[in-house]
GUNUBA-522700 format. One record per residue (C-alpha): x, y, z. Coordinates in steps of 0.1 Angstrom, whole numbers, padded with zeros to 4 digits, always signed. Each point is the difference from the previous one (the first is absolute). Example, Ala and Ser with C-alpha at 12.3 -4.5 7.8 and 13.67 -1.06 7.14 Angstrom:
2
+0123-0045+0078 +0014+0034-0007 
This chain:
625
+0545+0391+0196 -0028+0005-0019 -0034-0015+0005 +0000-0025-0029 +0035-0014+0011 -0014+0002+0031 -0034-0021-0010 +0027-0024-0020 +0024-0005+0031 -0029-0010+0021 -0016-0025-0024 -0027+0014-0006 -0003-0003-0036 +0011-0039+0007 -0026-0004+0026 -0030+0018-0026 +0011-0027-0033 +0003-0029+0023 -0033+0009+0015 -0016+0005-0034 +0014-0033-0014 -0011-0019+0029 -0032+0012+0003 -0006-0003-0038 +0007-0038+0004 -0022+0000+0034 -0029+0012-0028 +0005-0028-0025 -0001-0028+0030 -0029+0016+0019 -0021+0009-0034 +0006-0040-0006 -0013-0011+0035 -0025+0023+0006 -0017-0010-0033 +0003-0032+0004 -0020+0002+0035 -0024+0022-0018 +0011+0030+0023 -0019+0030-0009 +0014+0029-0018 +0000+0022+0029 +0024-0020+0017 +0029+0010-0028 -0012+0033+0000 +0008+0000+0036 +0032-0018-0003 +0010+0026-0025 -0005+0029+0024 +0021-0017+0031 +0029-0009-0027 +0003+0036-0008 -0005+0017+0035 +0027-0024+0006 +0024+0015-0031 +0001+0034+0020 +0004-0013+0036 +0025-0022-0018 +0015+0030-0011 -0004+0021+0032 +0017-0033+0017 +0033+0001-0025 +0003+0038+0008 -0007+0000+0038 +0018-0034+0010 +0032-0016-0006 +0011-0042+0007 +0029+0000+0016 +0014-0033+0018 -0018+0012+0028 -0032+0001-0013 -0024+0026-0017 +0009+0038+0016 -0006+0029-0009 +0019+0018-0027 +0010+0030+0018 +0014-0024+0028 +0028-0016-0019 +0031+0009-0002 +0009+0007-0040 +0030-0020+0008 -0015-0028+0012 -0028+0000-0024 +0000-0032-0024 -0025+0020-0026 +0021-0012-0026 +0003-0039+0010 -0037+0002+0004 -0003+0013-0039 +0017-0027-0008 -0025-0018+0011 -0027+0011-0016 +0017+0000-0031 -0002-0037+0001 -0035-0001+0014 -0005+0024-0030 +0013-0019-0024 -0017-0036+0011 -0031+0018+0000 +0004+0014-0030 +0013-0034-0014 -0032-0015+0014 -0028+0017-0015 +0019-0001-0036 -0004-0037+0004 -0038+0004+0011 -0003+0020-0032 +0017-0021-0020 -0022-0031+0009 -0029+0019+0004 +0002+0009-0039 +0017-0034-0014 -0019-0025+0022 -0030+0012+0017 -0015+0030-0025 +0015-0010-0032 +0019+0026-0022 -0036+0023-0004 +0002+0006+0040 +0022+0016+0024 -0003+0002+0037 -0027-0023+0004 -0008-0025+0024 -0030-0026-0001 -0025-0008+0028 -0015-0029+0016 -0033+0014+0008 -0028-0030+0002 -0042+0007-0003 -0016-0029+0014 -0033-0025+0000 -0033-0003+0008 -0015-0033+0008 +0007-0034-0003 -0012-0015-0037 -0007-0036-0005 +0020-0013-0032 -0019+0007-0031 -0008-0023-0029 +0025+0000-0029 -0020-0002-0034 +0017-0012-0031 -0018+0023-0024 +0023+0033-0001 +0039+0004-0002 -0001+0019+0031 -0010-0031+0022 +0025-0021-0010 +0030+0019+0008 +0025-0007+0023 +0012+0029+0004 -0021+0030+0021 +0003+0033+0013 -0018+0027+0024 +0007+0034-0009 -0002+0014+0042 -0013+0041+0003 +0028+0013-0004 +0002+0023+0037 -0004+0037-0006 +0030+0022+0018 -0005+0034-0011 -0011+0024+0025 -0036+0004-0011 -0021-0025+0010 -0019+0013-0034 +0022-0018-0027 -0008-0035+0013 -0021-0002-0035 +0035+0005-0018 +0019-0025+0022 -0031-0027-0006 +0000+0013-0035 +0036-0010-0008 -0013-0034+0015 -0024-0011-0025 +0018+0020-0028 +0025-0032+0009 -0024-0024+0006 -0015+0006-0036 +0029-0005-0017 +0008-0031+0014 -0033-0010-0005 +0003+0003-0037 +0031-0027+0007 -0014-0034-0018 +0024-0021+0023 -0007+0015+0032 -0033-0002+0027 -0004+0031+0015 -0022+0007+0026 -0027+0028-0007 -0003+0032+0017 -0025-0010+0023 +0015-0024+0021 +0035+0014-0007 -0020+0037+0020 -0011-0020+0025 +0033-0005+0016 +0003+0037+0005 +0009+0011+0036 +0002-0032+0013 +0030-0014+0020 +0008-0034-0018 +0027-0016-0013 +0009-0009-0030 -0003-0037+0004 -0032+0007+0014 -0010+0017-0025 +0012-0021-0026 -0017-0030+0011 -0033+0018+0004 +0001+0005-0039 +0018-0028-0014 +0030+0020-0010 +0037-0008-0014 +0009+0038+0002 -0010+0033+0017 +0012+0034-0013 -0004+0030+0029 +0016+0035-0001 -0007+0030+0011 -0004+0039-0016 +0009+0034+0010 -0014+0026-0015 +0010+0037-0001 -0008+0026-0025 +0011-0011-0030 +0024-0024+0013 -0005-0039+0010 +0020-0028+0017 -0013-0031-0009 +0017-0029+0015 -0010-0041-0003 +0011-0030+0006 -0011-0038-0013 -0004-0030+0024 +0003-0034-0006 -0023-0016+0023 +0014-0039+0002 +0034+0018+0009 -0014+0028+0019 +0029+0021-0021 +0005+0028-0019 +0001-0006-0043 +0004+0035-0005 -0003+0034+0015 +0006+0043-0016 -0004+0031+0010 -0010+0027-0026 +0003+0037+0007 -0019+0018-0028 -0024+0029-0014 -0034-0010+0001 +0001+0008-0036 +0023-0035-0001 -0022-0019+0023 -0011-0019-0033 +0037-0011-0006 -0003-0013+0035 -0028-0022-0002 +0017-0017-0030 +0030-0002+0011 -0016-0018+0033 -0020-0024-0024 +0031-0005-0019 +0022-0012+0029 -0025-0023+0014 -0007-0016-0033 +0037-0008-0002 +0006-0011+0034 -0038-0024-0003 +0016-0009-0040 -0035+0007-0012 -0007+0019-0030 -0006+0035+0007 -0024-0001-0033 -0006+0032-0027 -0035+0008+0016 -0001+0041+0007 +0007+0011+0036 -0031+0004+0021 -0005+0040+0005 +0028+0012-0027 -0024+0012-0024 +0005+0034+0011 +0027+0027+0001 -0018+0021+0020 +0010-0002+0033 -0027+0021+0016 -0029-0023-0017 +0023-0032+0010 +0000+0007+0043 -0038+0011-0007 -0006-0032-0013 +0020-0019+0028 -0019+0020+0027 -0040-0004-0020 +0013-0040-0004 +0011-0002+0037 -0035+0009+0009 -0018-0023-0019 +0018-0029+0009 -0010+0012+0035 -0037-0002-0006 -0024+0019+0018 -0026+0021-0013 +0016+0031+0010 +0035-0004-0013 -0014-0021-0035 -0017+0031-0001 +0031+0021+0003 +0020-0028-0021 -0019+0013-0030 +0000+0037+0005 +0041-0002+0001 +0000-0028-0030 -0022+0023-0023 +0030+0029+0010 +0025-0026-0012 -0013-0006-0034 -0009+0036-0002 +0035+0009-0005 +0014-0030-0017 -0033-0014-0023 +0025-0026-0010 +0001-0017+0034 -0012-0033-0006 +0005-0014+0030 -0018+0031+0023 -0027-0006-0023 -0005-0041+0003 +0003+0010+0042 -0027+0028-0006 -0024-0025-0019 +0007-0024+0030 -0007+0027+0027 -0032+0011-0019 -0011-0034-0003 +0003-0006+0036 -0015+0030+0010 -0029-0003-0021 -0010-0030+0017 -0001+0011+0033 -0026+0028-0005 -0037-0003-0004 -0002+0032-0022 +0022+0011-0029 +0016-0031-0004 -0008-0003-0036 +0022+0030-0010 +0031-0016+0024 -0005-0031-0022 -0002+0022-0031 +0033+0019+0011 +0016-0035+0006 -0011-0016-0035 +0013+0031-0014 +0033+0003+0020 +0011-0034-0007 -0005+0003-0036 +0018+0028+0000 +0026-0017+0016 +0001-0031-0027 +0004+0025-0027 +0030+0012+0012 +0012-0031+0013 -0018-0032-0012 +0018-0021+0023 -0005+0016+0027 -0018-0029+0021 -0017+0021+0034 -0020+0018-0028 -0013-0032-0020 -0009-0015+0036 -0028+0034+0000 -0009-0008-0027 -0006-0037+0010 -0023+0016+0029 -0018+0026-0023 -0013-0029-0024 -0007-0018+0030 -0025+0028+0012 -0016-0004-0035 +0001-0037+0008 +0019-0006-0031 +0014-0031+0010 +0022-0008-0033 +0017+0029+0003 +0003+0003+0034 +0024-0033-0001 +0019+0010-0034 +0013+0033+0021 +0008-0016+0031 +0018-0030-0017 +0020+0029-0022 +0007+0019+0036 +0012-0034+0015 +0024-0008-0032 +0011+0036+0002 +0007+0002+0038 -0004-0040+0012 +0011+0014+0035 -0024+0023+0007 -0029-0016+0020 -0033+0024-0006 -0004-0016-0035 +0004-0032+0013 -0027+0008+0027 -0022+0016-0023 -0001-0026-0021 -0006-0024+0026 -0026+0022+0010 -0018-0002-0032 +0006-0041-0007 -0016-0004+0039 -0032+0019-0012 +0000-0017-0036 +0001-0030+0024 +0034-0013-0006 +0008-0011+0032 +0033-0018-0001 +0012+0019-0027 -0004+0029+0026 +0016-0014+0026 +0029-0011-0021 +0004+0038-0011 -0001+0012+0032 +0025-0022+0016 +0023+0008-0026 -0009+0038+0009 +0006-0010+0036 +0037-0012-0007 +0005+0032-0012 -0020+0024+0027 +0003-0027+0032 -0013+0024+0024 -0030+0021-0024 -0028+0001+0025 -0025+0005-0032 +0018-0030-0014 -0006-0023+0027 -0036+0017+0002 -0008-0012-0035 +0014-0036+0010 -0022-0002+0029 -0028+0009-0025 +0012-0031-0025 -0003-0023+0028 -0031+0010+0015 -0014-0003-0041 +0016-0032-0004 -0012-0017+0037 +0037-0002+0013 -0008+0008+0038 +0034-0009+0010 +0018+0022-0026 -0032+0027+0010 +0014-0002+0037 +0039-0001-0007 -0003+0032-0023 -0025+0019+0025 +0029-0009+0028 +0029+0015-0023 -0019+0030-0007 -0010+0005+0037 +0044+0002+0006 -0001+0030-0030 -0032+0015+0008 -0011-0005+0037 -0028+0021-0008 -0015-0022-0029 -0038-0007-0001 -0011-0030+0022 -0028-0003-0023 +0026-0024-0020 +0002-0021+0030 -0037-0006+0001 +0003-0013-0036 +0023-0026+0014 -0023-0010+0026 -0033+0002-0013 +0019-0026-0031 +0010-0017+0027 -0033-0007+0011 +0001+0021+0029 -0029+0019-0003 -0003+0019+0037 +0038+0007-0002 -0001+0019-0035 -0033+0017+0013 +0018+0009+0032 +0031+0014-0017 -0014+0015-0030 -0029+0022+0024 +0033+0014+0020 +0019+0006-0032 -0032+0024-0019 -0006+0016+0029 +0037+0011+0012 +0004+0009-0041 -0036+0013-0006 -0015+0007+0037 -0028-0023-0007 -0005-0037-0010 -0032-0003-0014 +0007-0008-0037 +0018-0028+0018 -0024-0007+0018 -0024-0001-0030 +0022-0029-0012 +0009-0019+0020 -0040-0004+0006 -0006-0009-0032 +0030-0029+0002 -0021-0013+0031 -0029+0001-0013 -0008+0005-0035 -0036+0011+0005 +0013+0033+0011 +0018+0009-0037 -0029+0028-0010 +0005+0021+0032 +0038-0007-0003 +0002+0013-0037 -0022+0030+0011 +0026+0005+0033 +0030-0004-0025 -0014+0029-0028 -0011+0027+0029 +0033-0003+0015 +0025+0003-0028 +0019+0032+0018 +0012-0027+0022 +0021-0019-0025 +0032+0008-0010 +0000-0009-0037 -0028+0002-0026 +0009-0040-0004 -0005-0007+0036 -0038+0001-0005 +0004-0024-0030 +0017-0022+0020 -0022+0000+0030 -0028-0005-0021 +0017-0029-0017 +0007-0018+0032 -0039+0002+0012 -0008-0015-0033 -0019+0035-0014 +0014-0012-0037 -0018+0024-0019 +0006+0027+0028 +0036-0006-0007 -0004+0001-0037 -0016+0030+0000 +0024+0018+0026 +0025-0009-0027 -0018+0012-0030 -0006+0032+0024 +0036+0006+0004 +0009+0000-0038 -0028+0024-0010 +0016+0024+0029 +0035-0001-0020 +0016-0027+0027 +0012-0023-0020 +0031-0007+0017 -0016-0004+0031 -0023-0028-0019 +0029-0017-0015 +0019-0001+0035 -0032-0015+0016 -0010-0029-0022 +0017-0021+0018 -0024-0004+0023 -0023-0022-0021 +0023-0030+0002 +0008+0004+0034 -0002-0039+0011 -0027+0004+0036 -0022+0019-0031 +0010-0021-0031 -0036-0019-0001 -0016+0036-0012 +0020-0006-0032 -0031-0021-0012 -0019+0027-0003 -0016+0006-0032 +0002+0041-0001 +0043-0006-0001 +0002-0007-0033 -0010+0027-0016 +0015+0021+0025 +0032-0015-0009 -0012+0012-0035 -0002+0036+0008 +0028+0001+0019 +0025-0009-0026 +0013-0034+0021 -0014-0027-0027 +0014+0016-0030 +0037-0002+0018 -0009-0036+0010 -0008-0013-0035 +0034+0013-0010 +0015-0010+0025 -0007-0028+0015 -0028-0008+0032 +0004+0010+0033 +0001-0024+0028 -0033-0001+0008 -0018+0005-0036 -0004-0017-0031 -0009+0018-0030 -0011-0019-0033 -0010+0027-0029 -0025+0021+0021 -0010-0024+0023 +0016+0007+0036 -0003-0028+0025 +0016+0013+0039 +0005-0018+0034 +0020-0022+0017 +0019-0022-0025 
């Protein structure tokens, strides 16, 4: 007998498809589960290797053995007369055949039900990012569509499960690439970035999550990237029913990943039956692929923050641009980055504003919708302290993006220091609804209370900020007490705050000296100006002088800053001269023409007064109303 009648008498052949089949479908329910527990990729890797040092002994096994009704013996024991080879073929013909008719109908619903008629052998994964801390329920305003809608959605990081820990900037990428889209949906409330990325690595549920943000709907995924290749799979949540709308599974080129995001947007538009809308997709304005994951990696870093990687952030956005000049949207991120950059550095932060101004023009000339750029803009006329249009871009980069939250916190921002106090607070509580859990956010609300007097608000937003920042500044806390009346308790607390930031507390000292006993302003003033290395902000010695009553100190600090080229950091630190514990300084007769100069009466007299000013012609009356 030859050896191949001899491999086909002892099933060997049988035993090899049967193996192959079942181990094929072992794949499809183990990819499925492991996914969904967020297993990581090694674990298939591994799984693959047992499953085919299994084919051979398998193999070795169907050659070796034989089942007879006694049991499993060895080949070369039974008797060819006995031997039931065949019966046993018969068998696994069966098993073959089930198996075989198995899997066609895993294919077959994998393609018409699960994948749709683009996909094949796809399966979609139940992998959840979680929450942060607790948020108190924000206030709805009326003002904007976005607040009024009932229906919501969190875009969740979607969870990276390539083997390189290195393409998380693609898998968060393909997060807000989503998120934007849906944000350009008029119908819809969708959280921002911000508190979307705050969920990341955390192990919450869903509901949890959902309730933290105020959510109908959660969308969560996950991407493996290799090469060229991607597998991008998500899944939409209804939160009230706690099930599944929709979910697909997209094996592709990364030259297709655009096709992808649309066809994600797409799907959860119709399942939501809100109108996707004819607004361009977010991060399409390029072909090039190479400029396109350079742009996802220099944005990833940026949105990230710190000096370092902003630093990075532009290095790798100027590469993007540099090989498609026609990317609008890697230019409106490198205007943002430059922006932000600028203003952390004492030195050369005039040509990071420059490069910003420039970048974001660029932008608008390719694309004049293109809202993240007109927002820079906002901010570069701010730094000017041109206050008209300042407002006219913002209010453009809210109508072209009303679910973005920066604009609506830079506005704010601006209305607190042109002393617009609740119509501050009313913009950033409708930025709140959209970025729940944005520690800068809830920073700037903290800020509006302490200007308005609001000690309760003042403690309630230091207390949520605490839960997201553990670390945050005590010297907030202080605030609350010394408003409170509680002079020895904001002493106490704001002495151990400067000196575990600062290693020394005597420009608190210095203050809080001067708030005990007046008499002791001059030496104060003179501590406060020979210690400025020991304040984090140029406006932190405006507002120290401010709250010792030095007015024309203050003034002049400001005036200072402007003739340095820090405008924004003026504009972002007005606020302080309404602050309520200061608000009787307001009757001070040098403020008028400083609001003169500073461009804040003009925008009034158009305008309308502020909350604590009245302006008739060029007469400008200030204090308490």
């Amino acid at each position: 007998m030859s050896f191949f009648n001899e491999l086909k008498r002892r099933n060997v052949f049988r035993v090899g498809i049967a193996y192959a089949v079942t181990s094929w479908l072992l794949i499809q329910v183990t990819d499925i589960l492991f996914e969904s527990i967020g297993a990581p990729p090694w674990v298939m890797q591994a799984m693959f290797v047992i499953l085919a040092a299994g084919f051979v002994i398998a193999l070795i096994f169907a050659w070796a053995f034989e089942l007879t009704p006694e049991g499993v013996r060895k080949e070369k024991d039974v008797d060819r007369s006995q031997s039931i080879a065949s019966n046993t073929g018969q068998k696994l013909n069966v098993t073959i055949a089930a198996l075989l008719l198995l899997s066609l109908s895993y294919i077959a619903y994998d393609k018409l039900f699960v994948t749709g008629t683009d996909n094949a052998d796809n399966t979609f994964v139940n992998e959840s990012t979680a929450v942060a801390s607790r948020i108190d329920s924000p206030v709805i305003v009326k003002e904007p569509e976005t607040a009024e809608t009932k229906k919501s959605i969190v875009v969740l990081p979607f969870v990276n499960m390539s083997n390189d820990p290195d393409q998380e900037f693609f898998s968060d990428g393909l997060s807000e690439e989503l998120l934007n889209v849906l944000a350009q949906i008029k119908d819809l409330r969708v959280i921002s970035r911000t508190s979307a990325f705050a969920f990341k690595g955390k192990d919450l549920d869903i509901p949890t999550i959902a309730a933290q943000l105020d959510v109908t709907h959660v969308l969560e995924g996950s991407v493996r990237k290799a090469g060229d290749s991607i597998r991008i799979t998500a899944q939409l949540i209804e939160v009230s029913s706690d099930s599944h709308l929709w979910s697909d599974a997209y094996n592709r080129k990364m030259e297709n990943v655009f096709e992808i995001q649309e066809e994600i947007s797409k799907a959860i538009a119709g399942q939501l039956q809100v109108t996707l809308g004819t607004t361009q997709m977010a991060g399409r304005q390029t072909e090039n692929l190479e400029a396109y994951q350079l742009f996802l990696r220099g944005r990833h870093l940026y949105q990230n923050r710190g000096e370092a990687q902003v630093a990075r952030s532009i290095e790798l956005l100027k590469q993007a641009v540099e090989l498609d000049p026609d990317f609008a949207e890697a230019w409106a991120n490198l205007a943002a980055a430059s922006m932000v950059h600028g203003y952390n550095q004492e030195v050369g932060f005039e040509n990071h504003f420059k490069n910003g101004q420039q970048a974001a023009t660029h932008a608008i000339g390719i694309d004049p919708d293109n809202g993240l750029a007109h927002a820079v803009l906002g901010l570069v006329h701010m730094g000017n302290l041109d206050w008209e249009d300042a407002m006219r871009e913002y209010d453009l980069a809210i109508r072209l993006n009303p679910n973005e939250s920066n604009s609506l916190l830079w506005k704010a921002i601006a209305l607190l220091s042109l002393g617009y106090i609740d119509q501050a607070l009313a913009i950033l509580h409708q930025a709140e609804k959209l970025d729940p859990v944005f520690t800068n956010l809830q920073y700037w609300l903290l800020t509006a209370y302490r200007v308005k007097g609001d000690t309760e608000s003042m403690l309630s937003r230091y207390q949520k900020i605490q839960q997201l920042d553990p670390g945050f500044n005590d010297l907030h806390l202080s605030d609350y007490e010394l408003f409170s009346g509680n002079l020895d308790a904001a002493e106490k607390i704001a002495r151990a705050s400067a000196t575990q930031i600062h290693g020394s507390d005597v420009v608190v000292a210095a203050v809080f000296s001067v708030l005990r006993d007046p008499k002791r302003r001059e030496p104060a003033v003179a501590t406060l100006l020979a210690n400025r290395e020991l304040l984090q902000w140029n406006e932190d010695l405006a507002a120290n002088l401010w709250r010792i009553g030095a007015s024309e100190e203050t003034l002049s600090s400001f005036q200072t800053m402007r003739a340095e080229g820090l405008g924004l950091h003026v504009s972002n630190g007005l606020n302080i001269l309404w602050t309520a514990y200061d608000r009787e300084q307001l009757s001070n007769p040098a403020l008028p023409a400083f609001f003169e100069s500073f461009g804040l009466a003009d925008y009034w007299r158009k305008h309308g007064n502020p909350d604590y000013c009245r302006v008739d012609g060029e007469n400008i009356e200030c204090g308490t109303p």
